[in-house]
C-alpha positions as CSV (number, residue, x, y, z in Angstrom):
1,X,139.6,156.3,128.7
2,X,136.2,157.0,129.9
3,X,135.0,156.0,126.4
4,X,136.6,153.1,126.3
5,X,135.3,152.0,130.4
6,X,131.6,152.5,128.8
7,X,132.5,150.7,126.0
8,X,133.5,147.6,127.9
9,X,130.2,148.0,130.3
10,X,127.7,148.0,127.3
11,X,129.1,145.1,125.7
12,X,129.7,143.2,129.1
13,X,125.7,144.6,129.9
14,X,125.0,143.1,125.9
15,X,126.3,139.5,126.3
16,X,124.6,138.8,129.9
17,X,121.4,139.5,128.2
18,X,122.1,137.3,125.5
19,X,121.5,132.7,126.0
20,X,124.3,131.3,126.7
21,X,123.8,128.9,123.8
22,X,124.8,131.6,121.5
23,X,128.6,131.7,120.1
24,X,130.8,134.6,118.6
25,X,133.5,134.1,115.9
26,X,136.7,135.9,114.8
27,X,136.8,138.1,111.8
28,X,139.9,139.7,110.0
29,X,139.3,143.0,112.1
30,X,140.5,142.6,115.8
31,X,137.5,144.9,117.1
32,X,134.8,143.3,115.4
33,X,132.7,140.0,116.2
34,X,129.6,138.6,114.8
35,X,127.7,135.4,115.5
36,X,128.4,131.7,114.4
37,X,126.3,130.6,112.1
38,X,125.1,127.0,111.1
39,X,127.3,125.5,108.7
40,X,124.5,124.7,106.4
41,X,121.6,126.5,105.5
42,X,118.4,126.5,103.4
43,X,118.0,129.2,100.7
44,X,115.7,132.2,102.2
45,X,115.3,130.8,105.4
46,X,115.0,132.5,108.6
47,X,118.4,132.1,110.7
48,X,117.3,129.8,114.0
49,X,119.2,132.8,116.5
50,X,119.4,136.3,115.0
51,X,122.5,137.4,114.1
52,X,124.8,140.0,115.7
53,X,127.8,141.9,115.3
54,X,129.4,143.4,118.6
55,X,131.9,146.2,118.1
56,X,135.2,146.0,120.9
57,X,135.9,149.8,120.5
58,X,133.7,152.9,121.2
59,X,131.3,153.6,118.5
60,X,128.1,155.8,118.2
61,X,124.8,154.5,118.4
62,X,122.9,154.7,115.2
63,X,125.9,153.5,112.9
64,X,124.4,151.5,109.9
65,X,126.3,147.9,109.9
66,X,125.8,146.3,106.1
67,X,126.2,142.7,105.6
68,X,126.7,140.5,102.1
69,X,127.7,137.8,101.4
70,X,129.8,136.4,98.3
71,X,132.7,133.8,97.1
72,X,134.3,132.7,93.8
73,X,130.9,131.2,91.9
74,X,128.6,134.0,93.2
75,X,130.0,137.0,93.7
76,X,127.6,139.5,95.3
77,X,124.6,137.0,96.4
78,X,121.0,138.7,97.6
79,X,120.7,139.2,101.4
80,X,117.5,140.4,102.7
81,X,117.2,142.4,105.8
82,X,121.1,143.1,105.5
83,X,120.8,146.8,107.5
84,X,121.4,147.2,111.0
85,X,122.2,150.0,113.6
86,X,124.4,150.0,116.4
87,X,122.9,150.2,119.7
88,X,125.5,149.8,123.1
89,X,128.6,148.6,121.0
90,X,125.8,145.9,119.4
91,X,124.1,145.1,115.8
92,X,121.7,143.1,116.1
93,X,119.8,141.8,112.7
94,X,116.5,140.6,113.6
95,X,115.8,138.5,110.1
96,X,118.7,138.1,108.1
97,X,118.2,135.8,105.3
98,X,120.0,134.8,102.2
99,X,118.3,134.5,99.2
100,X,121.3,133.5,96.5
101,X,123.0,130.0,97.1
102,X,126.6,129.8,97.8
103,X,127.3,126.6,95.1
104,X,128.2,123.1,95.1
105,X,130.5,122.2,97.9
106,X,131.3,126.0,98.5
107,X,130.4,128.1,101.4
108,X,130.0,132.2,101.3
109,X,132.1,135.0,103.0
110,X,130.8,137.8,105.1
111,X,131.6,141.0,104.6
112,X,130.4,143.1,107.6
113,X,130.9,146.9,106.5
114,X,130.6,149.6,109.4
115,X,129.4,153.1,107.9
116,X,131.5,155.5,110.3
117,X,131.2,159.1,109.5
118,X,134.5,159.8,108.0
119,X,135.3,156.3,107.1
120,X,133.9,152.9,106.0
121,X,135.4,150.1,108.0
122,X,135.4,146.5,106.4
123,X,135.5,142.8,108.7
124,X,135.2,139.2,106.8
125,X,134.6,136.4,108.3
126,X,135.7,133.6,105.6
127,X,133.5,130.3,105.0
128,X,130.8,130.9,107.5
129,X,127.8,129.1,105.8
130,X,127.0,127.1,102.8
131,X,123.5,127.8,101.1
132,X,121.5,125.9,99.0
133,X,117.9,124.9,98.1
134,X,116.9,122.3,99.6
135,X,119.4,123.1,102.6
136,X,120.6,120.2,105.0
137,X,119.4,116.3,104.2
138,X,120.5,113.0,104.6
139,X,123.5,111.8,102.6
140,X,122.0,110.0,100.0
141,X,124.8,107.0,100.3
142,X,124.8,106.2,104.3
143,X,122.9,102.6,105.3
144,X,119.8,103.5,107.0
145,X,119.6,100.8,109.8
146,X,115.8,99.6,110.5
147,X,114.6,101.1,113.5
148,X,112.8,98.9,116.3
149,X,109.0,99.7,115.1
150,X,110.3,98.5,111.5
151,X,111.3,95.3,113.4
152,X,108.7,94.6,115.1
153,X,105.7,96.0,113.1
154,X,102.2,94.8,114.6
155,X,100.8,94.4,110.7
156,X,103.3,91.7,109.7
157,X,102.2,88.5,111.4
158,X,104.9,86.3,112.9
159,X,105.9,83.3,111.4
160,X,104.8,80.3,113.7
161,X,105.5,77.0,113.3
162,X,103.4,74.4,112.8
163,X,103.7,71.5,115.6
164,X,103.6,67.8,114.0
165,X,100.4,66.4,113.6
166,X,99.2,63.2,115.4
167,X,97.2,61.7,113.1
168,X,98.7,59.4,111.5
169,X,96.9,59.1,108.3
170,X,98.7,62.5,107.7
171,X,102.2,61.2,108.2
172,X,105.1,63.8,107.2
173,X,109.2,63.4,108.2
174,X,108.8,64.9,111.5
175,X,106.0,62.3,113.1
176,X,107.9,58.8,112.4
177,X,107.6,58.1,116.1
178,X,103.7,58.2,115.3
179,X,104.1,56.0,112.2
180,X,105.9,53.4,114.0
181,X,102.8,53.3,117.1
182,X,100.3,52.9,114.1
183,X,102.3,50.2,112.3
184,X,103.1,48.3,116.4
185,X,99.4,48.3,116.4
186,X,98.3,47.0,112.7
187,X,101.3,44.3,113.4
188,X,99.7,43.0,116.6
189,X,96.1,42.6,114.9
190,X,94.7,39.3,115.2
191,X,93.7,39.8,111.6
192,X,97.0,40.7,110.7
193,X,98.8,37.6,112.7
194,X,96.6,35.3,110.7
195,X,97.2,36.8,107.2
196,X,101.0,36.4,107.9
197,X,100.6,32.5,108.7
198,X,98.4,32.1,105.5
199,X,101.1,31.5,102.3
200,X,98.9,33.2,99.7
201,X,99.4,36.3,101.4
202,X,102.4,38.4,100.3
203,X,104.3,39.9,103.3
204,X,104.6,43.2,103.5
205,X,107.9,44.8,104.2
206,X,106.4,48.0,106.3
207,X,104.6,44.9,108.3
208,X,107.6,42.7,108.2
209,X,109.9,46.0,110.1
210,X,107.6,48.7,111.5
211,X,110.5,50.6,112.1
212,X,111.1,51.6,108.1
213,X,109.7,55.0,108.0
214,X,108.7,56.3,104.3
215,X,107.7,59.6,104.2
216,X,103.8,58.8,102.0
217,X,101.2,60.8,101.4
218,X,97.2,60.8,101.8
219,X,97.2,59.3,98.2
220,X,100.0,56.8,98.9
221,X,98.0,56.0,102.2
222,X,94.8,55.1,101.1
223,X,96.2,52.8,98.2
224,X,98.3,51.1,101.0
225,X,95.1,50.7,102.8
226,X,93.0,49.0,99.9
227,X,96.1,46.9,99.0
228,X,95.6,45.4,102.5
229,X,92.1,45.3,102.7
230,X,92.0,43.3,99.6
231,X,94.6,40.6,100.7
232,X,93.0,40.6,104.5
233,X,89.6,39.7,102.7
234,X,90.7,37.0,100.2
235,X,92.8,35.4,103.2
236,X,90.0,35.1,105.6
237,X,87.7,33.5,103.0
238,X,90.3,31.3,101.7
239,X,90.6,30.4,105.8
240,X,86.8,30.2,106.6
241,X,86.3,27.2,103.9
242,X,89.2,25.4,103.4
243,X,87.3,22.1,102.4
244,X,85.3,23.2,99.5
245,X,86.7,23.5,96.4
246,X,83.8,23.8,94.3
247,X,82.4,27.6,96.6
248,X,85.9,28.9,96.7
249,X,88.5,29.3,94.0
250,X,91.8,27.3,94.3
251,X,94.7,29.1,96.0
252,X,96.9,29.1,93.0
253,X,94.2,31.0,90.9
254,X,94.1,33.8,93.2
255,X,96.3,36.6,92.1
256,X,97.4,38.6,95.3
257,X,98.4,42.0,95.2
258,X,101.6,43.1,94.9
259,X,103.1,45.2,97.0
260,X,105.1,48.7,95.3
261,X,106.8,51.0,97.8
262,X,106.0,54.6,97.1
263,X,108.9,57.0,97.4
């Protein structure tokens, strides 16, 4: 009995030193514990918490604890720094790494062996950690959603849009309001009044409705313009000397322009 109150002490002593972060599992002997570890691991890494094996029943200090690891692919992997002693009911294995890789898909099984003097006592702890090279990564098929800086990154400019121009020489779909002002004002031109009432000027339909809106260009714009500069000239000196005959060409002889919507 006093063996086993000391016992109890020392490993109550042992786990009040230890962080509280730190978890024990079950293995297939009721006296022995050891240490979770993570469930994936990278190939001779060090172990982010040492690992540990606390003992339940009295034991001398100084007893060697082995531990390998090993399942159906690979049976006896390397483990470095695999040799512990016991000190107050506690192996504690400062580095423990392992070196060979457990497989595809398959994690390895401790064997925690306890060198007593008369006998060897054996604990496994089955699927405890999967090893491999490259050791935990991102699934290769899960959708990455964009994160807020990818978003709203500072080197891609922000599409603006452009407001609708005023001038109406540079007419588009979205200023027709502006084409209708500059047609109002063309329409209510003294020049323009008098080219209406004279019959050897052609009536233009954009003149004739200002509110018909065609969508022209610069091009379409200035050949508009000519068009109309042509037939305001050759009506004002038609109307300037109507008497003379011989200065001026007849009426019929002059050939006004025709007029050709652009769509």
């Amino acid at each position: 009995m006093p063996d086993f109150e000391n016992c109890l002490t020392a490993i109550e002593e042992a786990l009040n030193r230890l962080p509280k972060s730190l978890k024990f599992i079950k293995t297939g002997s009721p006296g022995v514990y050891c240490s979770s570890l993570p469930n994936h691991w990278r190939s001779n890494k060090s172990l982010p918490n040492p690992f540990m094996v606390i003992i339940l029943y009295p034991i001398e200090d100084g007893t060697r604890v082995t531990v390998s690891a090993g399942n159906e692919e690979n049976c006896s992997a390397d483990v470095k720094n695999n040799v512990a002693e016991v000190q107050a009911q506690v192996a504690r294995f400062s580095d423990l790494r392992f070196v060979g890789k457990s497989g595809r898909g398959k994690n390895f099984n401790l064997t925690l062996t306890i060198h007593r003097p008369n006998v060897y006592e054996v604990a496994v702890a089955s699927s405890v950690i999967k090893v491999t090279v490259d050791g935990p990564r991102d699934s290769r098929n899960t959708f990455k959603q964009p994160t807020f800086s990818a978003q709203f990154d500072s080197r891609k400019r922000p599409f603006v849009y452009s407001l609708p121009t005023m001038n109406p020489l540079m007419p588009s779909s979205s200023n027709a309001i502006f084409e209708h002002c500059a047609k109002r004002e063309r329409l209510e031109s003294p020049n323009t009044l008098d080219a209406f009432k004279h019959p050897a000027v052609p009536l233009n339909p954009l003149l004739m409705n200002p509110f018909l809106s065609l969508p022209l260009n610069q091009f379409q714009l200035l050949i508009f313009a000519m068009n109309q500069a042509s037939m305001l000239s050759a009506a004002s000196s038609t109307s300037s000397n109507p008497s003379s005959e011989a200065s001026s060409p007849d009426l019929k002889e002059i050939k006004p322009a025709v007029w050709r919507p652009f769509l």
